[in-house]
Structure formats: structure tokens, C-alpha cells
N, C-alpha and C positions, 0 to 999 in steps of 0.2 A: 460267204456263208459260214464261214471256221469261227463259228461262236465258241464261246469259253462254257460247255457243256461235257457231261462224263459220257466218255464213249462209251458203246454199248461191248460192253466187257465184265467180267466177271470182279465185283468191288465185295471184299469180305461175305458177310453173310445173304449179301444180295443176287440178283440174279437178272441177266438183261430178261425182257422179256422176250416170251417163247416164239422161235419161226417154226411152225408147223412144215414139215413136209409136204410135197406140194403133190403128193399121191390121194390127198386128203379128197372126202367128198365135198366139194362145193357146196355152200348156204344156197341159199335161195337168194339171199344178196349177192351173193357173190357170185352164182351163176346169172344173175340180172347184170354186174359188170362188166361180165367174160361177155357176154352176150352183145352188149351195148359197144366192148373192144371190137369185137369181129366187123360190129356193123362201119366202125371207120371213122369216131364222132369224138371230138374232144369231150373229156369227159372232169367233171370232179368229184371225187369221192370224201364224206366224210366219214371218220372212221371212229369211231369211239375206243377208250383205254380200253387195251387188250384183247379188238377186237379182230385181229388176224389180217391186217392191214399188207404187211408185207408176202405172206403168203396167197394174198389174194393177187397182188404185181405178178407175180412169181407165175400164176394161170394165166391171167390175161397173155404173158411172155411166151409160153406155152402152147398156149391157141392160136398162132400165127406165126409159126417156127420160121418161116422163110421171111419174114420183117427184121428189120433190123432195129434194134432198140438202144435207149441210153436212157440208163435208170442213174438218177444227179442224185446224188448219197448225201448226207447232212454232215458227216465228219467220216476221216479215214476210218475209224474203226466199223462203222455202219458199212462203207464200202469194202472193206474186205468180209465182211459176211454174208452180204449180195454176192461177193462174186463168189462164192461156195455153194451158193444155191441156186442162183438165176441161170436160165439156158447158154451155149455161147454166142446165139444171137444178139444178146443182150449184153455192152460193155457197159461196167459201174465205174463211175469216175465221182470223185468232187469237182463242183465247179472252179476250186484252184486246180485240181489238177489238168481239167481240161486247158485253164489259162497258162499253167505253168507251160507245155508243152507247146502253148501258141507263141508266147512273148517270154512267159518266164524266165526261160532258158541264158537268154542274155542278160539278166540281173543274177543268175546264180552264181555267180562269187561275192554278191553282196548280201547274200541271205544267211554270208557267214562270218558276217562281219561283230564286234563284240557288241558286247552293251554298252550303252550309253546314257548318263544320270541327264539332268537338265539341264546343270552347268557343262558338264562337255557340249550338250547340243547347243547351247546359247551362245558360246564360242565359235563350234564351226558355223551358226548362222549369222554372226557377227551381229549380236545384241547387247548391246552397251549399256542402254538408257532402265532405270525401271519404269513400270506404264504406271500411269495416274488413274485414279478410277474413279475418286471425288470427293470430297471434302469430309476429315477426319474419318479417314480409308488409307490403309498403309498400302502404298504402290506396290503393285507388282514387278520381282522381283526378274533379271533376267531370265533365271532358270524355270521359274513361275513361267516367263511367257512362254519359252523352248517348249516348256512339255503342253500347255494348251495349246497349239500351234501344230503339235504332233498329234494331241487326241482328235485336233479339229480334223484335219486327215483322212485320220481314220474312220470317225462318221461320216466323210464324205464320200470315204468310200464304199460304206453301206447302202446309200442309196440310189434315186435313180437319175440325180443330177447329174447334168455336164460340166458346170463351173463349182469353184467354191463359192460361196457368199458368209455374211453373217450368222446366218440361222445352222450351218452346222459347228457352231461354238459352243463345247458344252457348259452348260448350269450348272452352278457350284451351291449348293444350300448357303444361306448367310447375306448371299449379295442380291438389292435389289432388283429392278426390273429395268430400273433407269443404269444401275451401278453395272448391270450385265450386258447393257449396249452399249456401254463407254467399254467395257473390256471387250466384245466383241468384232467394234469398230478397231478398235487397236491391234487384236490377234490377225486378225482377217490380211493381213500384207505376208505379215510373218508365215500362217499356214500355206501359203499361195507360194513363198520362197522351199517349203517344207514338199510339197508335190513337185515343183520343178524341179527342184534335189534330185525326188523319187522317180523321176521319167527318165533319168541321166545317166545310163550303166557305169558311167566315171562319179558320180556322186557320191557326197562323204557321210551321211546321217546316215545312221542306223535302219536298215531294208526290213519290209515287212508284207509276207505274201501277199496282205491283203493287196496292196500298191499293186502288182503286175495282175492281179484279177480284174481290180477299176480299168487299167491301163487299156487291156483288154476290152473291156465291155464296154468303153469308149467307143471301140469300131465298131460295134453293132453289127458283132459276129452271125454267120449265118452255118447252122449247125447241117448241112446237108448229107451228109455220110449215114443220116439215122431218118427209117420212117416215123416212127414213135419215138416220145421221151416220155419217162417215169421221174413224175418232180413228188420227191419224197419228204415227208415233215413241212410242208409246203408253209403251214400253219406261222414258222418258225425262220421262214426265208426273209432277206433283205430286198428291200426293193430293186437293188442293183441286179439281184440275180434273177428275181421278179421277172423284171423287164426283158433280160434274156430270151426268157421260154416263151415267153409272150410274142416277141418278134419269130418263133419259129414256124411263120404261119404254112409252112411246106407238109410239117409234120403232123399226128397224131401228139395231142397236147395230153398227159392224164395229172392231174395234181390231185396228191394224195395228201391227208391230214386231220388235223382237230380243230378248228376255230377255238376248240374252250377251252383248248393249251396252247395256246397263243400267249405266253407269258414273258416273252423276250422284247416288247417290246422297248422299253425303257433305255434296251441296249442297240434301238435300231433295224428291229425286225419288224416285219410287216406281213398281217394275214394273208397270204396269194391267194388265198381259197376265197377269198371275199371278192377277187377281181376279175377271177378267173371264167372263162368263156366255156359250156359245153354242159352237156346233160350232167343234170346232180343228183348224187345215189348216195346212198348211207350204207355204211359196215354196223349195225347193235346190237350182235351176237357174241359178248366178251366171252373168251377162253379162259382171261387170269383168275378171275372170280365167280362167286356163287352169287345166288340173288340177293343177298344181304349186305355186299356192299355194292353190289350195285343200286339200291333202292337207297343207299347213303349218296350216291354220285349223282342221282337222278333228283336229289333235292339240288344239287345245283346246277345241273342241267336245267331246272325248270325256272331257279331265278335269272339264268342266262339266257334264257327263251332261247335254248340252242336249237338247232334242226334233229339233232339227234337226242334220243333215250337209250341206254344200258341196258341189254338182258342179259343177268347173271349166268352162271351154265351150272345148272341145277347140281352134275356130280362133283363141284366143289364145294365141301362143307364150308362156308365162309360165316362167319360169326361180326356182330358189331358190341363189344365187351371189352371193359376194363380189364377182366381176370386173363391179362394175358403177363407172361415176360417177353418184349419185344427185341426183335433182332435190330429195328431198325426203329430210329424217333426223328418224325420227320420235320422241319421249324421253316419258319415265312422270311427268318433274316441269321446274317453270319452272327453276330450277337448271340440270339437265341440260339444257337446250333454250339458256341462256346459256352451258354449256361447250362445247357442239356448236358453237353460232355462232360463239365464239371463239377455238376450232381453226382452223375453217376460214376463218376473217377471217386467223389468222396465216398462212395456207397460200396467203394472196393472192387469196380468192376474194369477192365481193361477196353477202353473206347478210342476208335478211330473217329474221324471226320473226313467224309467226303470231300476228297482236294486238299485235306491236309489244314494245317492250323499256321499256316505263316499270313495268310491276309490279314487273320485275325488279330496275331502277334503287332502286324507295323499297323492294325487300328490302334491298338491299344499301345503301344506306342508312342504313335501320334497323341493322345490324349494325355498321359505322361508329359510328354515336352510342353503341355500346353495347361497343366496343374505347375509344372517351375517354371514358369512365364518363358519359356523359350520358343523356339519358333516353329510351327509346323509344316511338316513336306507333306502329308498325305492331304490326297485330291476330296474327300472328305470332309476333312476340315482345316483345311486351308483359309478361309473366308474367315475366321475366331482367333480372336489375339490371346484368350486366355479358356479357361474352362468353363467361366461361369457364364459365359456367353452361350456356348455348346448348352448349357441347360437351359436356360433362358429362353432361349431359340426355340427349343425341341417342346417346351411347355406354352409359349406362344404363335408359333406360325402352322399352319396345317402342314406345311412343306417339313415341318422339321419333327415330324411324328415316328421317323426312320429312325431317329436317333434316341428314342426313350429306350428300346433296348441296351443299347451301348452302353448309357447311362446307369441302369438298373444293374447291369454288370459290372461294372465298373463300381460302383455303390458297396456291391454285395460282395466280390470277390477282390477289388483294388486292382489296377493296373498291372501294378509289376505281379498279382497273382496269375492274372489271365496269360499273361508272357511266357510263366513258367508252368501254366497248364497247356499251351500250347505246343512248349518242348516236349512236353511230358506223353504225346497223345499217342497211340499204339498203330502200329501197321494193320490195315483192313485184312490181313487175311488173321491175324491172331488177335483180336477185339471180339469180345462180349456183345458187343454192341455195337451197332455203325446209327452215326449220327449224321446228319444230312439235311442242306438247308430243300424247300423242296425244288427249287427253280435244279438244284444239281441231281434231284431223283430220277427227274425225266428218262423213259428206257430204260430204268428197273423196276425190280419189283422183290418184293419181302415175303415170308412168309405171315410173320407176325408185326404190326405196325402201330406206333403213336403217333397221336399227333402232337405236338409240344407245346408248351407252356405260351408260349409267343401269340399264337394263335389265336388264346382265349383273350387275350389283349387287345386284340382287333375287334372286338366287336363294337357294332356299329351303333351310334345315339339317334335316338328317337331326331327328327327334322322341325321344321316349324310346324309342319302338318302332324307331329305325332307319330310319323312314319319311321321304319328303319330301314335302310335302303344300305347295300352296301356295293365299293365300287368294283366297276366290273372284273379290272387285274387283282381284285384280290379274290374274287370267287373263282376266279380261273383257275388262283393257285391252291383253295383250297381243293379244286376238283383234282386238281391233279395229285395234289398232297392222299387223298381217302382211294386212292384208283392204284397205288401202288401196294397195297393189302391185297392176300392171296387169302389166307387162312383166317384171321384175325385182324381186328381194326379197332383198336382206341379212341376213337372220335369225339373223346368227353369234351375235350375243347372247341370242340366244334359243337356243339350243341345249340349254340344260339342262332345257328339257322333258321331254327323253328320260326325264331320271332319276327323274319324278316319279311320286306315286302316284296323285294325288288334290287335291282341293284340301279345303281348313278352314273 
């Protein structure tokens, strides 16, 4: 479950969102789930942004001091701030950490092993040939297949399969359907040689936690030291771990979450909350906000026909207005999050980016090598021999709509600019400004908030019926995008909500 997400940590002007003290009086929800814990019943809770999710675990923990608990954290930093709060009935782990200390232990001297490019791996995996994909298609290159053969892997290890097969071979924009099962069928020996590697504590490829968590959850561990488990961010889990807590049929099941921030899919998460067994309750009393943007959240809570509604909390003055200067500008892609920054870098202001600007840099990069007809590494675009394909692509396939950002930056600012606005970009604790795609806002929160230009981009065209329908991942994100506002919320680009019907 160690997704590529910002721990809940203090990022420049931003702020994790609030753990209330667990001295607090209980909602009426929340006393409905302490209530529903005692009685012994696995349970799901949905929880709405900033509705007191983890302080509400934190009672349930409480109200049954002599049970033993295990609250499965979403990343190390979410677990060391349970363990400052939660009873000591209750241990916080990640579920690497549980696996590390099952199996892990015997791979740790290979967790320290260096890095490794594609051409080192394609060496030690002894790959000679390049692959053929099909006719006027530049074969894949050994190192090409080294690093698909590793990524394959790693989605394998996300989910809740026992074997590899074809289907966890990732999609590359550019290449057909047919041209992706020729590279699939070809990967598929090589990733199979890439996990036998990773079982092998004498193994020479580059080690990677996720490897000894799968390894683990192979044996179809049985977690018996705990009456209850606490599956936290549930919304945001991989099937592999999924399945885990599912098999704990001994224990007290609770999964806690949002189904309408379920935005990780793409990267191999899977909503638990949708599979999950036991009485279902809702958290819709948010703390972060006033009713104003929650009545912005609640429009798309209702195109999502979520199970839950937002109630703002009346004593925070929360506003939905342009006349703000935001601490924070939130964008739908790395692109837009590099033009956000470098507007306001021309505007004379000192801006960070959430995670930093070197992704950003080897995109742009990559697009450079690929304006001097030279060859491209990044996974990306890989699949285009030159640039004008990348356009081409991005204004005729629906798949390739990701990349009109990229595009328009690169248009507007030129490649080698965006490189040297990425060197250029300020540390989050001395920046004007923190800029953030919003997939990386998740578990903060702002005082003052935009929503960014990217946004307004998405909006969705009328269908055959006349209809405008938009799809479900991206109303997710703008929910989540308008739900990190405390005080103020820019939502101009978001406006065409209004017009919509439904989502697809």
C-alpha cells in the first residue's frame, strides 16, 4: 500500500488535516459507531473530507481498552501520528511493516542495494534480443524491456493475484491494442524471471519493499494477536492488502474511508469500501470547513451519487470567491502544476511544488530529445519517435488528452524553459505559494485555495443525446481538489459543474 502520496506532514503553507483530541464530545455519528463497535460487528464507515475520521478510530479504541487492536496506517508518516494518539491497546503499523518483520528481514541487505538504469537490469537479466511489436514499430529496446518487466512486478504486486500473467503489463499511450499484446506476450517470461530474482535473498536486481509485502501476502497470513483491525484510507488500498483484512475472519473488521477520493486507481488501488462486509455508517459533519464549501463538495457528491453529504461547521467562515491571494493552487496534472508555478515565478513570487520539480524536468526532457529526433527513455513517451506524433496523438485519440497539458507548456514556456523553471523552484517552507497537483493534496489542507487553470480544460462536451456527463476519476478529483479549502476557495474553474448531468 506505500503509494507515491505526501505524508501527512507539515508541506510550506499547508497543513495535514486536523486530529482532534479524543476528549472531544462524540457526533451523533460517531456515537452511532462507538455504539455499533461495542456491539462486535464488522463495520464500514464512510467518512467525508474533514470529517473527524481518525479521531472517531481513536473512540471506538477507547471504548474497549482490554481488546487488542491494529490500526494498518496508509504511509509511515500517518502511522507515526496514530501512534501519538491511539491507546497502547492499539499497535499502528503499515502493512510493509507488518510484512517486513514477517519475511522482510531476510531481504534486508538487498533493500540496500544501488540503483539501477535499464541497461544494467537488462544485463543482469541477460536480454540480448530487442522485442518486435510490428510492422513499421521500432522494436523494443533491451533496456525498454528490463524496465517493463520490473514495472510489471510491481503491479503485480498491488493486486490480489497469485501468478503473473499478461494483464499486469503496463499501457504505454501511442501503442495499439493489438501492438500491446505483442509487447505483453513478450514481457510476460522476462517479469516472471524479475520476481524469481525478487524471492531469492542471493538475488542481483535492484529490491523493492513492495516485493517482500506480495511475498508475504502470498501465504495468506493469519493476523491473530489482534481482536480488531482499523483499515485506514481504505478508499486508497490495493487489492493485495485488500484481501488481507478480508481473510481476518477471527477479528473485528472496521474500514474506514471516502469512495469519492478513490483517486489512485490508475496507479492500482482499489475501493475496499465497495467490498467490504459489515454495518455502514457515515461521518458528514466536516470540521475543515464552513457550509460554503461544503455546498461547493456537495455538487459533486450528488453527480457521484455518493452515500454521503458534507455539513459544513457553521464557526468556520468559509467563503467561495475569486478575491482571495491563495496560499495554495491546486491542478488535475504535473503539467498544469509546472504552468501554475510558472506564472506565478513570472509574477515575482517565490513558489514551491508539491514533490519537487524533477518529474517534471525528465518530462520535459523527454520531449526535447524527441524535438532533435533523438530517442526517448521516459515511460511516457516512449511509444513516439518524434514530437509531432506526441501532438498528433494528444489531438486525435481520447487516450491521449493527458498530454494537451504537456503540450501547451511546452508551446508556451519551450522545453529547455520548463527545465530551468524547475531548477529554479523554492523550498515549501520559504514559497509564496505552494503549488500541487491535487492527486498529491490528499491529507492537507489550505487556508486559502485555487483551483487551476487545467481544470477549466476538462470540461466535458455535450454527448450524442446533448448530455454532459463527466467521468467518474475526474469528479473524484475535483472533490477532492474544492475539499482542501478552509477559509477561501477559487472555484472559478470549476464552474461548469453547473452544466453537467451526471458523470460516465
Amino acid at each position: 500500500m506505500a503509494l507515491d502520496i505526501p505524508p501527512v506532514t507539515q508541506l510550506g503553507h499547508g497543513r495535514p488535516a486536523k486530529k482532534a483530541s479524543s476528549g472531544f464530545t462524540p457526533t451523533p455519528e460517531q456515537q452511532t459507531a462507538i455504539d455499533t463497535f461495542v456491539q462486535g460487528t464488522d463495520m464500514v464507515i464512510q467518512a467525508g473530507a474533514g470529517a473527524g475520521k481518525t479521531s472517531t478510530l481513536q473512540k471506538l479504541s477507547e471504548s474497549m481498552p482490554r481488546m487488542r487492536g491494529l490500526y494498518i496506517a496508509y504511509n509511515g508518516a500517518i502511522k507515526e501520528e496514530a501512534k501519538r494518539k491511539f491507546p497502547r491497546s492499539v499497535r499502528c503499523m503499515t502493512s510493509h511493516g507488518i510484512a517486513f518483520q514477517a519475511v522482510g528481514l531476510r531481504y534486508k541487505h538487498r533493500l540496500k542495494s544501488a540503483r539501477q538504469n535499464g541497461s544494467q537490469a537488462a544485463r543482469l537479466l541477460n536480454i540480448t534480443r530487442p522485442l518486435p511489436i510490428g510492422k513499421n514499430r521500432p522494436q523494443l529496446a533491451p533496456w525498454q524491456i528490463a524496465s517493463y518487466a520490473r514495472e510489471t512486478v510491481k503491479r503485480f504486486c498491488y493486486t490480489g493475484d497469485d501468478d503473473l500473467q499478461t494483464w499486469h503489463v503496463p499501457r504505454r499511450k501511442g501503442y495499439s491494442p493489438e501492438e500491446h499484446q505483442a509487447i505483453a506476450e513478450g514481457i510476460l517470461p522476462f517479469a516472471r524471471k524479475v520476481w524469481d530474482d525478487a524471492r531469492n535473498p542471493a538475488g542481483v536486481l535492484r529490491y523493492e519493499h513492495d516485493y517482500y509485502l506480495k511475498d508475504w501476502l502470498l501465504t495468506r497470513p493469519r493476523l491473530t494477536d489482534y481482536d480488531y483491525l482499523l483499515f485506514d484510507e481504505a478508499q486508497d488500498a490495493n487489492a493485495a492488502v485488500t484481501r488481507l483484512v478480508l481473510d481476518q475472519t477471527h477479528a473485528k473488521r472496521i474500514a474506514v474511508g471516502d469512495s469519492c477520493q478513490a483517486i489512485y486507481g490508475w496507479r492500482g488501488a482499489s475501493d475496499a469500501l465497495s467490498v467490504f462486509p459489515g454495518v455502514q455508517l457515515t461521518l458528514t459533519k466536516s470540521f475543515r470547513f464552513g457550509p460554503a464549501v461544503a455546498d461547493e463538495a456537495n455538487l459533486w457528491l450528488d453527480l457521484l451519487d455518493a452515500p454521503i453529504r458534507i455539513e459544513g461547521h457553521d464557526p468556520v467562515p468559509s467563503r467561495i470567491t475569486s478575491d482571495i491571494t491563495p496560499n495554495a493552487i491546486l491542478t488535475r496534472s504535473n503539467s498544469g502544476a509546472m504552468a501554475e508555478a510558472m506564472a506565478q515565478m513570472r509574477a515575482g513570487r517565490k513558489v514551491a511544488i508539491v514533490g519537487g520539480g524533477n518529474a517534471m524536468a525528465k518530462l520535459a526532457e523527454a520531449a526535447l530529445a524527441l524535438m532533435n529526433g533523438e530517442p526517448c527513455f521516459h515511460p511516457e513517451l516512449m511509444a513516439f519517435e518524434n514530437w509531432d506524433q506526441v501532438v498528433e496523438y494528444a489531438e486525435q485519440e481520447d487516450d491521449g488528452a493527458d498530454l494537451k497539458p504537456l503540450i501547451k507548456l511546452i508551446n508556451e514556456y519551450s522545453a529547455e524553459g520548463v527545465i530551468e523553471a524547475a531548477k529554479a523552484l523554492s523550498d515549501e517552507r520559504n514559497a509564496d505559494v505552494i503549488v500541487s497537483t491535487a492527486h498529491k493534496s490528499k491529507g492537507l489542507e489550505w487556508d486559502y485555495v485555487r483551483i487551476g487553470d487545467d481544470f477549466a480544460e476538462r470540461k466535458p462536451r455535450p454527448n450524442s443525446d446533448d448530455e454532459r456527463l463527466i467521468k467518474r476519476p475526474e469528479a473524484m478529483l475535483a472533490y477532492v481538489a474544492v475539499t482542501r479549502a478552509r477559509l477561501g476557495l477559487d472555484a472559478e474553474n470549476l464552474q461548469w459543474v453547473h452544466e453537467l448531468d451526471g458523470v460516465a
